[in-house]
BAMI-995933 format. One record per residue: y, z, x of N, C-alpha, C in turn; residue in one letter. Coordinates in Angstrom, 2 decimals, always signed. Example, Ala and Ser with C-alpha at 12.3 -4.5 7.8 and 13.67 -1.06 7.14 Angstrom:
! BAMI-995933
[[-5.69, +7.80, +13.19], [-4.50, +7.80, +12.30], [-3.30, +7.80, +13.20], A]
[[-2.25, +7.08, +12.85], [-1.06, +7.14, +13.67], [+0.03, +7.87, +12.90], S]
END
This chain:
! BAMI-995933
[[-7.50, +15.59, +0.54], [-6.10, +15.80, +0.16], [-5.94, +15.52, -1.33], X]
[[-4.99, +16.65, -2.29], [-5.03, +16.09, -3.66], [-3.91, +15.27, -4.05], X]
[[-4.25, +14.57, -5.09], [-2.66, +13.61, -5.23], [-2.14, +14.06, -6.14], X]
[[-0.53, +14.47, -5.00], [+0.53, +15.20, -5.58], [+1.69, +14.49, -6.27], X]
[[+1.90, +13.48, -5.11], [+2.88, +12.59, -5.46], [+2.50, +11.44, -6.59], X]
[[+2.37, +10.04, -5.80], [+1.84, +9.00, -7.06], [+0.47, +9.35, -7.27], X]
[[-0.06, +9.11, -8.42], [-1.77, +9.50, -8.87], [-2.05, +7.93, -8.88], X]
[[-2.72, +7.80, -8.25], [-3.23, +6.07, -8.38], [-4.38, +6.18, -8.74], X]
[[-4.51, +6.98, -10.57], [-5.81, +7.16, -10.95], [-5.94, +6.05, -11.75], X]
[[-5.29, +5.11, -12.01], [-5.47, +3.47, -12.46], [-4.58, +2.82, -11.44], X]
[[-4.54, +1.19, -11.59], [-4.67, +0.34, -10.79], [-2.59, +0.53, -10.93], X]
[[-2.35, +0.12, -9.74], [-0.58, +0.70, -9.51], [-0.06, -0.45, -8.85], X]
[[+1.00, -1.44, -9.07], [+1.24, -2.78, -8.89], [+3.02, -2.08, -8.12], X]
[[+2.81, -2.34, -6.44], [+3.52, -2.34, -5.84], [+4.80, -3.58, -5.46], X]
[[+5.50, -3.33, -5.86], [+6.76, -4.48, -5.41], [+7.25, -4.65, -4.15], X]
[[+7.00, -5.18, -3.05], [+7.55, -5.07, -1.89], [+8.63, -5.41, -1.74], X]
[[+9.36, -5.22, -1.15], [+10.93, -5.71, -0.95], [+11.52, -4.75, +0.76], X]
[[+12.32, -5.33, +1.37], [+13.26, -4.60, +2.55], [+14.70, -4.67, +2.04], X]
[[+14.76, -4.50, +0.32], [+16.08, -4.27, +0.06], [+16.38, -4.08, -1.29], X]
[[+16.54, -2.77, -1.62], [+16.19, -1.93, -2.44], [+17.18, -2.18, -3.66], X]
[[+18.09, -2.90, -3.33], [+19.32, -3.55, -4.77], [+18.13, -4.68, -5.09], X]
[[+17.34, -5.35, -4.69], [+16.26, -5.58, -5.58], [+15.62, -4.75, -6.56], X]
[[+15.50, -3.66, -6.64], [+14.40, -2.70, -7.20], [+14.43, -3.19, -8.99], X]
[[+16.09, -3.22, -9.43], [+16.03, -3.55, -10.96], [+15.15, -5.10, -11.48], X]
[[+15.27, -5.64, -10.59], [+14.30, -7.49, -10.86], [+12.73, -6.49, -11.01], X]
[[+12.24, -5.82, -10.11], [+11.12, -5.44, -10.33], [+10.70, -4.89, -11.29], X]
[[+11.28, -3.98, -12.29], [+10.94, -3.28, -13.34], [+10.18, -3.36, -14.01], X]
[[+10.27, -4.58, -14.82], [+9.57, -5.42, -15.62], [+7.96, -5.63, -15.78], X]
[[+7.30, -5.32, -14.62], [+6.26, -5.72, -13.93], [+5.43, -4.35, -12.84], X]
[[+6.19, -3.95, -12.10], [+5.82, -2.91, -11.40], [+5.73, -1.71, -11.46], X]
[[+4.70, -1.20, -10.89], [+5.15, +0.33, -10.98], [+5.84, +1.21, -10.21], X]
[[+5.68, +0.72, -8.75], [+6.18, +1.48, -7.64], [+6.97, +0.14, -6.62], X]
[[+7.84, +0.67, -5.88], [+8.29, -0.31, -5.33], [+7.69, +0.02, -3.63], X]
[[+7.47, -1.02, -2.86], [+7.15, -0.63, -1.06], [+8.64, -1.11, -0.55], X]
[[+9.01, -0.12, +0.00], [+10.18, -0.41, +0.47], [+9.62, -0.59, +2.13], X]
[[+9.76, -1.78, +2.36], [+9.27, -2.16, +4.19], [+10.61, -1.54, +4.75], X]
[[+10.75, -0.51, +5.54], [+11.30, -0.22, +6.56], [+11.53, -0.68, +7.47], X]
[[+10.54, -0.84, +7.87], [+10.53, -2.03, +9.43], [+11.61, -3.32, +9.30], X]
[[+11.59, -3.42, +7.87], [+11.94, -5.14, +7.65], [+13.53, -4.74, +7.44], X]
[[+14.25, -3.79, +6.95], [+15.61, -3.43, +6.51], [+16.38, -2.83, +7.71], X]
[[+17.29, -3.18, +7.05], [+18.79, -3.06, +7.93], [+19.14, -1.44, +7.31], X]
[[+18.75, -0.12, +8.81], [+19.29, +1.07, +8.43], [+18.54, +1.49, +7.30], X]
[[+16.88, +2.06, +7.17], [+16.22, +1.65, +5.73], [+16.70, +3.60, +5.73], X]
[[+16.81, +3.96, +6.46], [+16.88, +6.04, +6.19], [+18.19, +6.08, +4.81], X]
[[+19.46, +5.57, +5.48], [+20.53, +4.84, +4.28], [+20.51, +4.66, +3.68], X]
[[+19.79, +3.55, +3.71], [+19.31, +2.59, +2.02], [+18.39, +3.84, +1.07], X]
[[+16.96, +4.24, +1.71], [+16.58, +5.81, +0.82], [+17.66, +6.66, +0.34], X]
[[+18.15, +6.71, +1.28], [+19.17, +8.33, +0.97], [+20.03, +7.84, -0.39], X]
[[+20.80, +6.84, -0.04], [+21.50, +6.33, -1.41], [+20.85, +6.01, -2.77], X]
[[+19.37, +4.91, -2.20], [+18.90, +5.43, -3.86], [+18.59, +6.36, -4.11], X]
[[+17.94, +7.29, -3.45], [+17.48, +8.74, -3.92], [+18.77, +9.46, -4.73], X]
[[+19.84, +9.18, -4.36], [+20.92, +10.45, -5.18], [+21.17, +9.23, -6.27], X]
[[+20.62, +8.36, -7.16], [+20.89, +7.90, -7.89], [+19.50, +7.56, -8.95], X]
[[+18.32, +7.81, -8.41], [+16.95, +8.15, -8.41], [+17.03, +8.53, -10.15], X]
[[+17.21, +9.88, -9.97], [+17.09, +10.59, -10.88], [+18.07, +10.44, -12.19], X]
[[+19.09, +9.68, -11.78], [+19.90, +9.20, -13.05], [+19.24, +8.32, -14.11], X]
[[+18.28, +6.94, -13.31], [+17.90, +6.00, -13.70], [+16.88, +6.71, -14.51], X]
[[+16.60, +6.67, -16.03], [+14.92, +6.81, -16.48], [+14.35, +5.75, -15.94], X]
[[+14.86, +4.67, -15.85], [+13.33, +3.33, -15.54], [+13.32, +2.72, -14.18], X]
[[+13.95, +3.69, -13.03], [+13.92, +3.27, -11.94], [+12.29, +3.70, -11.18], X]
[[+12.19, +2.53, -10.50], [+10.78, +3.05, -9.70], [+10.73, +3.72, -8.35], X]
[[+9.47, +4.72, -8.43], [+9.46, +5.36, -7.18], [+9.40, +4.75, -5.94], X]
[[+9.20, +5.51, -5.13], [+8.91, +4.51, -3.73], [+7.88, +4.45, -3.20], X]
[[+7.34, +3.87, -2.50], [+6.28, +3.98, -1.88], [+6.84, +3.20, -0.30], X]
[[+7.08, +4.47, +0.72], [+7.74, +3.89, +1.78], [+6.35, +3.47, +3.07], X]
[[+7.13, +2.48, +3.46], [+6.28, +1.55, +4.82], [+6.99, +1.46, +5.61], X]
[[+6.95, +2.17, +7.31], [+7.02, +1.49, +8.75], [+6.27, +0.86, +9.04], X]
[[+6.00, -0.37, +9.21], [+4.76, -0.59, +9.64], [+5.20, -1.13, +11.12], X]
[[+3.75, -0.42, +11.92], [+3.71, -0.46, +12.91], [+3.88, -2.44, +13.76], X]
[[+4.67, -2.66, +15.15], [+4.25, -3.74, +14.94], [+2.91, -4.30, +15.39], X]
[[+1.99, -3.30, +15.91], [+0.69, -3.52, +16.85], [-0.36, -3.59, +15.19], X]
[[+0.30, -3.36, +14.32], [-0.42, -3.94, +12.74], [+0.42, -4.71, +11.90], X]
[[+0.80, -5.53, +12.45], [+1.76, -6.65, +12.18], [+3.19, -6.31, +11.27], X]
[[+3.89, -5.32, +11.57], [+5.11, -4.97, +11.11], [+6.17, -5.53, +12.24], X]
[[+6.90, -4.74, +12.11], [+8.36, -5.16, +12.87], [+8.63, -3.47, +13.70], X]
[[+8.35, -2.62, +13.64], [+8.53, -1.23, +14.01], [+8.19, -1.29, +15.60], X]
[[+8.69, -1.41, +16.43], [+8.10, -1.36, +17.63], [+8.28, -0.25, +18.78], X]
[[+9.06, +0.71, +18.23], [+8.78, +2.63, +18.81], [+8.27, +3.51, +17.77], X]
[[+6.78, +3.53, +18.09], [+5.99, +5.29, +17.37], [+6.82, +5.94, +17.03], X]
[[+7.70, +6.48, +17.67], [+7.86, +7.69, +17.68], [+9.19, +8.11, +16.66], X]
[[+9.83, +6.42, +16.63], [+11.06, +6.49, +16.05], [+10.57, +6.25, +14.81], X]
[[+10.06, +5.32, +14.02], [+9.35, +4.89, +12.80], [+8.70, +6.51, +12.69], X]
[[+8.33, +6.97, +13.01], [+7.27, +7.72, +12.58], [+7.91, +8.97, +12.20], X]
[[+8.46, +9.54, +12.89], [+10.14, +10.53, +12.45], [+10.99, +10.08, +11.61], X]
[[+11.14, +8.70, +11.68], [+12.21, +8.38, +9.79], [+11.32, +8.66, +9.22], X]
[[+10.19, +8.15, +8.46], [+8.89, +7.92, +7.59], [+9.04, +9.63, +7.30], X]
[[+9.18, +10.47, +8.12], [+9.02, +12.40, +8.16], [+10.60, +12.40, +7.12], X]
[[+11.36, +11.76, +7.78], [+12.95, +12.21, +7.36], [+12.99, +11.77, +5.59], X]
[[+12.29, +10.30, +5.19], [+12.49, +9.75, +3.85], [+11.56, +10.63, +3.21], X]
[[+10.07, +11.56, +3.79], [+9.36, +11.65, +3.03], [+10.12, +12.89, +2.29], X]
[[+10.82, +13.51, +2.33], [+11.56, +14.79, +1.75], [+12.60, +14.52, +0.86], X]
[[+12.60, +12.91, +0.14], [+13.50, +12.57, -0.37], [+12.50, +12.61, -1.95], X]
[[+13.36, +12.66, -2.63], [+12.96, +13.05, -4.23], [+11.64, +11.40, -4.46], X]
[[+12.95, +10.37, -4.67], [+12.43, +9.35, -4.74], [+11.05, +8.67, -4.14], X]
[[+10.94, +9.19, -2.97], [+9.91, +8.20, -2.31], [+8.65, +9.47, -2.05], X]
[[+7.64, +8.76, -2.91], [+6.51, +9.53, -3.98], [+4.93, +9.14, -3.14], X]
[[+5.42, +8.68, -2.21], [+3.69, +7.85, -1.32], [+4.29, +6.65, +0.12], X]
[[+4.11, +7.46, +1.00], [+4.42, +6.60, +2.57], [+2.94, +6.25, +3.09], X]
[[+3.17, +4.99, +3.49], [+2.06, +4.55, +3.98], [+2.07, +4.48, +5.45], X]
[[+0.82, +5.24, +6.56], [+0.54, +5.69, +7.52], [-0.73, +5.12, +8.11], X]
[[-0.60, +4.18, +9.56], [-1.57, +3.78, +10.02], [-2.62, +4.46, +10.09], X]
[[-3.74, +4.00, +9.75], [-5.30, +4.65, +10.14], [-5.13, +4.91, +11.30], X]
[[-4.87, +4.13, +12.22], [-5.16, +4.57, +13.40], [-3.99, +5.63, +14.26], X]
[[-2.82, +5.44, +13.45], [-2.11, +6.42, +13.64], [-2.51, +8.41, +13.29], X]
[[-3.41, +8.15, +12.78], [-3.68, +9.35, +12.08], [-4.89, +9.58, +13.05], X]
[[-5.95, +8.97, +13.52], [-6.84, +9.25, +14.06], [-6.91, +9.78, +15.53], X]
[[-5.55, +8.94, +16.08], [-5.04, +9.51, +17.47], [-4.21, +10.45, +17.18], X]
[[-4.01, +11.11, +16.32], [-2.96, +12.67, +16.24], [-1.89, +12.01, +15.84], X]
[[-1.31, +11.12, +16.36], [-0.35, +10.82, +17.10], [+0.90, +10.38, +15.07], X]
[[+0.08, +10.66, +14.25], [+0.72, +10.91, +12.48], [+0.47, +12.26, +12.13], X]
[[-0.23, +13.27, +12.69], [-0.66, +14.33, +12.34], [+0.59, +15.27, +11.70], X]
[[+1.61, +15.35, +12.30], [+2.76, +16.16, +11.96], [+3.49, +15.34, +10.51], X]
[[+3.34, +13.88, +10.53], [+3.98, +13.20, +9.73], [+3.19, +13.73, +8.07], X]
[[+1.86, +13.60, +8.29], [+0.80, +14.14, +7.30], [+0.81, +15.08, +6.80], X]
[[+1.44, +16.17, +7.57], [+1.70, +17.82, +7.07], [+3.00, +17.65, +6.85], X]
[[+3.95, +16.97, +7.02], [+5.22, +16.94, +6.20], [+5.00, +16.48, +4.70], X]
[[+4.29, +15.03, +5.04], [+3.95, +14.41, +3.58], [+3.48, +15.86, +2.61], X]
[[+2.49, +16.71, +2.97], [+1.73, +17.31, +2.42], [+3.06, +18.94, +1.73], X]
[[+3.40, +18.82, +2.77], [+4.33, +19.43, +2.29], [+5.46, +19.41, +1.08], X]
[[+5.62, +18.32, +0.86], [+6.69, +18.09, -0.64], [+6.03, +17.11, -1.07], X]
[[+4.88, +17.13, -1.17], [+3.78, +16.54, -2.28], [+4.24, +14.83, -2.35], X]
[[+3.78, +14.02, -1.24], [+4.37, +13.01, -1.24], [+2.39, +12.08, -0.91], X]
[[+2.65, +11.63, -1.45], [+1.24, +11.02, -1.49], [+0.70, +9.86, -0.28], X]
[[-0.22, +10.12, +0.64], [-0.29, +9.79, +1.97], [-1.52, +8.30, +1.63], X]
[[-1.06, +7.07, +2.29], [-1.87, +6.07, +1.95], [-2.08, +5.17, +3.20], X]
[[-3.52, +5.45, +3.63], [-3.68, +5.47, +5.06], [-4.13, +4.25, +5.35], X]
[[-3.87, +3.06, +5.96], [-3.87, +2.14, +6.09], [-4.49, +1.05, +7.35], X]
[[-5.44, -0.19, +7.13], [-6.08, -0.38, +8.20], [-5.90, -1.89, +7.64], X]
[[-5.51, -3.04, +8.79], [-5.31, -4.37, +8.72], [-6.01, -4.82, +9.88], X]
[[-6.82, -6.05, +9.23], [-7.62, -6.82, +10.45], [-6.79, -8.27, +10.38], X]
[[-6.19, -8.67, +10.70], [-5.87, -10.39, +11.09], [-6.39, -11.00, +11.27], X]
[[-7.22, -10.74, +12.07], [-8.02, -11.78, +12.59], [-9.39, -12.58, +11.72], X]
[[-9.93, -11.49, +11.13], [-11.30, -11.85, +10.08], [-11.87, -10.68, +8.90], X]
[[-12.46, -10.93, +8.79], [-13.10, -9.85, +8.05], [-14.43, -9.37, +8.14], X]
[[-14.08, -8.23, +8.85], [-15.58, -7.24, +9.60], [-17.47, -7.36, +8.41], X]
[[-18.06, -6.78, +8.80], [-18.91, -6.58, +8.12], [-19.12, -6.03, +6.95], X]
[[-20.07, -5.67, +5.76], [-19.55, -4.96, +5.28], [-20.23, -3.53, +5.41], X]
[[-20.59, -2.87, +6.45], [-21.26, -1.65, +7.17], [-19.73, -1.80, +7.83], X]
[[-18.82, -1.94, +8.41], [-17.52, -1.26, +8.98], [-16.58, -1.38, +8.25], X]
[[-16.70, -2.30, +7.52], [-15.45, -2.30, +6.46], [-15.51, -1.20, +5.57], X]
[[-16.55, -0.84, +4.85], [-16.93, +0.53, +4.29], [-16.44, +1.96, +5.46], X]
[[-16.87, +1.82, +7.03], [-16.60, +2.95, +7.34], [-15.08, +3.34, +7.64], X]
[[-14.56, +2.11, +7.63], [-13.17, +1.85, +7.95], [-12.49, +2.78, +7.01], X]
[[-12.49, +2.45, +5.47], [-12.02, +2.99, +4.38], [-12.45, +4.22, +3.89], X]
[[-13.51, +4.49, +4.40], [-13.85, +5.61, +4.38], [-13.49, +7.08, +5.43], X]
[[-13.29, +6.77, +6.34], [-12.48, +6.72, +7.36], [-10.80, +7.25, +7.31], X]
[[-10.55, +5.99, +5.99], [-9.05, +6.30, +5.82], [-8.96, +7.22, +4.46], X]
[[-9.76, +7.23, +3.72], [-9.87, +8.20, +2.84], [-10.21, +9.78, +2.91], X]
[[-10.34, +10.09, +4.22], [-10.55, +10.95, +4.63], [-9.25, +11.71, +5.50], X]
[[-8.80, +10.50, +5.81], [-7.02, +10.90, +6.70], [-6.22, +11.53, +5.39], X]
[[-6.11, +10.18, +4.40], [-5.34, +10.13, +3.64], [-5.55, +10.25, +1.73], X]
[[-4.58, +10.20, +0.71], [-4.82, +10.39, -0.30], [-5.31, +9.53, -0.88], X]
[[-5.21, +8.10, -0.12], [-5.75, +6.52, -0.29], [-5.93, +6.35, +0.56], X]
[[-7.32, +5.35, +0.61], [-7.66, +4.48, +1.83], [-7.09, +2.97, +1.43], X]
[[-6.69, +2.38, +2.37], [-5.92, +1.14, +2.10], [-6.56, +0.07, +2.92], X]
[[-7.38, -1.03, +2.72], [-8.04, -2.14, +3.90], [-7.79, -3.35, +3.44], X]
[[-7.07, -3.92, +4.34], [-6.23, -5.14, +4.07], [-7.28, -6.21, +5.15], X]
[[-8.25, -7.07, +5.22], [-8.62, -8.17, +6.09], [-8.51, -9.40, +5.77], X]
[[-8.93, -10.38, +6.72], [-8.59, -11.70, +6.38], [-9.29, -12.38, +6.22], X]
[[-9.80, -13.09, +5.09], [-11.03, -14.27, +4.87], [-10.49, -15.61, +5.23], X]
[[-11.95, -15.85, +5.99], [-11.60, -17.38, +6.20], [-12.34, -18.02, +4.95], X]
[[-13.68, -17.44, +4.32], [-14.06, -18.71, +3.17], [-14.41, -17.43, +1.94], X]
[[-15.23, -17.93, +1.36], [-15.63, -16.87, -0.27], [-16.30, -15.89, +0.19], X]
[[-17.23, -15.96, +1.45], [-18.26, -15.34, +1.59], [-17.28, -14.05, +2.01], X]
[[-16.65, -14.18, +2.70], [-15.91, -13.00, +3.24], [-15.27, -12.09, +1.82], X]
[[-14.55, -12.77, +0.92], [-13.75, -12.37, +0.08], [-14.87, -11.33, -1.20], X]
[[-16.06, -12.00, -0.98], [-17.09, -11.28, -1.47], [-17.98, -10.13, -0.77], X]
[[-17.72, -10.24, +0.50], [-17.78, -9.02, +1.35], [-17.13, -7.73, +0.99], X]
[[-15.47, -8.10, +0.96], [-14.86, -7.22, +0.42], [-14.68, -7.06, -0.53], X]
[[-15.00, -7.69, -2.16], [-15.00, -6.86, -3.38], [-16.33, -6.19, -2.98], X]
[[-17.47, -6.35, -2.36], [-18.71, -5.83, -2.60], [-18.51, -4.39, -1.86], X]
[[-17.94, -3.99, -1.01], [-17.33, -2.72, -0.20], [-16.94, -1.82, -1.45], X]
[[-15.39, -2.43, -1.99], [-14.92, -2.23, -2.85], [-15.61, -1.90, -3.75], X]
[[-16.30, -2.45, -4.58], [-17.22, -2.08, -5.91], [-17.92, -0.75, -5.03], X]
[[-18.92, -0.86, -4.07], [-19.56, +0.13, -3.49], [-18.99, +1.69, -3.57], X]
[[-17.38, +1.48, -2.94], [-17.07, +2.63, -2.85], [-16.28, +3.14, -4.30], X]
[[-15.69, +2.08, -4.54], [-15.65, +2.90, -6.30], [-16.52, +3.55, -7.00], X]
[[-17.39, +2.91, -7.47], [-19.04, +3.30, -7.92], [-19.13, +4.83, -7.50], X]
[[-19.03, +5.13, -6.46], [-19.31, +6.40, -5.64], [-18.50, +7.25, -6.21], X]
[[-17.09, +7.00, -6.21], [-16.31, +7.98, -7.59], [-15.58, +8.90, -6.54], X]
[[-15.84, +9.13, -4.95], [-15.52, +10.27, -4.69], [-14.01, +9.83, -3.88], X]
[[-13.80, +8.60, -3.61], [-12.62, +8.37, -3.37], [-11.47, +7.36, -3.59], X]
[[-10.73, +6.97, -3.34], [-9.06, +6.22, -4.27], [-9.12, +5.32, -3.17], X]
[[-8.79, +4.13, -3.17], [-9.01, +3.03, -2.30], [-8.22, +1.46, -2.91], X]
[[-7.94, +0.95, -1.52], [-7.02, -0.14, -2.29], [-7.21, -1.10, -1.32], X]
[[-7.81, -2.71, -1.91], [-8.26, -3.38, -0.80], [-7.53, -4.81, -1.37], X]
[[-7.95, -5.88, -0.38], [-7.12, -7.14, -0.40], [-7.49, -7.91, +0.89], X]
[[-7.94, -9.35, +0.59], [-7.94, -9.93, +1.78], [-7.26, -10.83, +1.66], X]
[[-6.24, -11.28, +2.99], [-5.30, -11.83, +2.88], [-5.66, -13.48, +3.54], X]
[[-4.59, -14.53, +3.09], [-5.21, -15.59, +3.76], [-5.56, -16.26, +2.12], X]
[[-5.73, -18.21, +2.49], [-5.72, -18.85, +1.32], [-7.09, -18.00, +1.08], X]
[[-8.27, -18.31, +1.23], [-9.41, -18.04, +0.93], [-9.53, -16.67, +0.17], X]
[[-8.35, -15.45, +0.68], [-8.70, -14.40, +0.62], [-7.74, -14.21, -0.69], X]
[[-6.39, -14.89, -1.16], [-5.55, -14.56, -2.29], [-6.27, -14.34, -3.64], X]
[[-7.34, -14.80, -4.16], [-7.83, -14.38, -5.22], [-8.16, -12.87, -5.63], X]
[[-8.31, -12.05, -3.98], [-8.79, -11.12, -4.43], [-7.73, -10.29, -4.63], X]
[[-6.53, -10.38, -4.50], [-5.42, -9.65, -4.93], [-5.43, -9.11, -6.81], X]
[[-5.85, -10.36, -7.48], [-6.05, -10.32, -8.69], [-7.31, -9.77, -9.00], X]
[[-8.54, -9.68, -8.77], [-9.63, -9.35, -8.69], [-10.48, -8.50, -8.23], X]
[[-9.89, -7.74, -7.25], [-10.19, -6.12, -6.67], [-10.30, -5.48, -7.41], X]
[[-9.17, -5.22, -8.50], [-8.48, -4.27, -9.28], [-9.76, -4.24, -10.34], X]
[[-10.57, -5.14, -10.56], [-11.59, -4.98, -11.15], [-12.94, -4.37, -10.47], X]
[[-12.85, -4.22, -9.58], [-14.00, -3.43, -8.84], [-13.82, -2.33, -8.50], X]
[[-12.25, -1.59, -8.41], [-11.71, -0.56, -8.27], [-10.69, -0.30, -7.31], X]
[[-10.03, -1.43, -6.71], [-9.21, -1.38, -5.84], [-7.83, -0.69, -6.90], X]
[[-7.07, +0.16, -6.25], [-6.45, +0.63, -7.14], [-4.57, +0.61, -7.02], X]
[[-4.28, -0.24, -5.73], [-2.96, -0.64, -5.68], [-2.81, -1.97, -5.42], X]
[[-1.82, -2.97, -5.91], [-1.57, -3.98, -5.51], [-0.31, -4.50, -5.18], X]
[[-0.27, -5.79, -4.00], [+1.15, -5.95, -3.20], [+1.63, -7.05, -3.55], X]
[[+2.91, -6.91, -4.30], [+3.74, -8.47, -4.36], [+4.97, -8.42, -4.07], X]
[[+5.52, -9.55, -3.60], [+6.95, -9.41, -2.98], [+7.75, -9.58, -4.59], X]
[[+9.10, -8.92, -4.63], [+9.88, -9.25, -5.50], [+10.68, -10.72, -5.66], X]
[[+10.59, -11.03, -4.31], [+11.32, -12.30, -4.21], [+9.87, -13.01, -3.40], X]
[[+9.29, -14.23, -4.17], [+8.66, -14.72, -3.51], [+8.78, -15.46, -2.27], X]
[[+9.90, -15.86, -2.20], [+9.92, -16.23, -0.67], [+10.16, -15.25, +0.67], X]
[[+9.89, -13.99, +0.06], [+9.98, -12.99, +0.97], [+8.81, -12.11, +1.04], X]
[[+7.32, -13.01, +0.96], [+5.92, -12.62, +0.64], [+6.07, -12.11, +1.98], X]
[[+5.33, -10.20, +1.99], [+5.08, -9.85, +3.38], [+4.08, -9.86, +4.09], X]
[[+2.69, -10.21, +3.13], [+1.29, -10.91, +4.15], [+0.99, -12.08, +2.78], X]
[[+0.16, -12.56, +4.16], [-0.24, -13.59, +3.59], [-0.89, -14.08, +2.53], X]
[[-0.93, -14.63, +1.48], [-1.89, -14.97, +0.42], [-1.33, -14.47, -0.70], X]
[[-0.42, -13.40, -0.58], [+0.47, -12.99, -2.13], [+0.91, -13.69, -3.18], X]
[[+0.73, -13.16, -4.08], [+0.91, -13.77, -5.36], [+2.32, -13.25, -5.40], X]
[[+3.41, -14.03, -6.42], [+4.50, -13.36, -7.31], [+4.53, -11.85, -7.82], X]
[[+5.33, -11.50, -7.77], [+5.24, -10.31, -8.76], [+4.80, -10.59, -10.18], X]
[[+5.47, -11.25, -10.92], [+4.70, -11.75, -12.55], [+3.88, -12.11, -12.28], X]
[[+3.28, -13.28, -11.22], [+2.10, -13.73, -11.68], [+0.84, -12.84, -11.40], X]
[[+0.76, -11.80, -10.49], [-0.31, -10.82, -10.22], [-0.10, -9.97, -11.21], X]
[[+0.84, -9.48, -12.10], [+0.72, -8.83, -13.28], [-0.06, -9.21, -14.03], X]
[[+0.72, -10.77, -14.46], [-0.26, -11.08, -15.27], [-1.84, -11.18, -15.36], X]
[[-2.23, -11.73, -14.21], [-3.36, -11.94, -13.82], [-4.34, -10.87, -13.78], X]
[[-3.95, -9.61, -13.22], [-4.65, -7.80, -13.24], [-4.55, -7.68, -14.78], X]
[[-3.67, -8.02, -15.34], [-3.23, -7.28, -17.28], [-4.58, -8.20, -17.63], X]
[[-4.98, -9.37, -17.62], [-5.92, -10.19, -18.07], [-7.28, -10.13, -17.66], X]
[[-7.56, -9.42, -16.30], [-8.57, -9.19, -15.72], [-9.07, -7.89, -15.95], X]
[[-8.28, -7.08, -17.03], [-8.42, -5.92, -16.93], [-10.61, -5.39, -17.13], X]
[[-10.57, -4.56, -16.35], [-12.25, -4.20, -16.16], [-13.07, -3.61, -17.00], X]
[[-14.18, -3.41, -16.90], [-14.67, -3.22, -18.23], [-15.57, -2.08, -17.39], X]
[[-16.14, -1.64, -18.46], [-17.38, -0.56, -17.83], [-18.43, -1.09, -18.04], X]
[[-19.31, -0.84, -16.65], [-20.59, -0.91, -16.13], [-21.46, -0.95, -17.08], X]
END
């Protein structure tokens, strides 16, 4: 799939929020905002209204919309309904990249949502969360690879319990960057795993998640919005 909507051909610092009169605090710092759906009150509304005001703003940020499922730790708990808004926002000017379970895509069961995305050039970022640990790194690779193949990004979010893990996943990460042939965005969540939020981005992970309001961090191990700026602006990568 080519990227129509956001190009996450450098590293793209997402603002999370479930309430989009936040979006101006973010500016400063972000590039795209994740508007959690799951997490907002009426989120189709909340799109529709910023979208007709979208285009007024020069320095307002795009969207990057999320249902997340709750069987991948969201709040969304009917397929069918999440998955038909996510179709309804993606035709909105504003919101430039929706993020779509891996495994939603693999059982069909996003397939129509994918050819809408594809349809008004909205950039598809296919997404896979482990809670529990962090796989090998022979499945963690096929995982993302996997989702890079659904989608315009592969997205793999797992959870470290110590370094060894957290070095599992930059080493995936570096692997599949290196390779060049696909866009990928990783993070392990969890104390052990928060460093790599700042530190992916140097191996080639190419989006990153911070809440706008820190006490409204939506996984675990997140940094601030400023302070993961800062931290990626300082880490910035070097060539091989």
């Amino acid at each position: 799939m080519g990227l129509e909507g956001l190009e996450f051909e450098s590293f793209t610092l997402a603002a999370s929020t479930a309430d989009l009169s936040e979006e101006p605090a973010a500016r400063d710092h972000a590039d795209v905002i994740e508007f959690r759906m799951d997490l907002a009150t009426e989120p189709v509304a909340a799109l529709e209204s910023y979208d007709s005001t979208y285009g007024e703003t020069a320095d307002a940020l795009p969207v990057l919309a999320t249902n997340r499922a709750d069987w991948e730790g969201g709040e969304a708990a009917d397929d069918e309904v999440r998955l038909r808004a996510l179709g309804e926002v993606a035709k909105l000017d504003a919101v430039q990249a929706i993020d779509i379970e891996l495994a939603s895509l693999r059982d069909g069961t996003a397939t129509a949502l994918s050819k809408t995305a594809g349809e008004h050039d909205v950039t598809v970022v296919a997404s896979a969360h482990d809670f529990e640990e962090t796989p090998s790194v022979a499945a963690m690779s096929e995982t993302l690879t996997d989702a890079c193949r659904y989608g315009d990004v592969g997205k793999l979010a797992v959870t470290a319990m110590n370094r060894s893990d957290a070095l599992a996943l930059l080493t995936v990460t570096h692997q599949l960057a290196q390779e060049g042939e696909y866009t990928i965005a990783t993070m392990a969540m969890g104390a052990a795993g928060s460093h790599t939020r700042a530190v992916a981005p140097v191996y080639g992970s190419r989006i990153g998640y911070a809440p706008v309001d820190p006490a409204k961090a939506t996984a675990p191990g997140q940094y601030d919005l400023e302070t993961l700026s800062r931290l990626v602006t300082q880490l910035e990568p070097v060539d091989d």
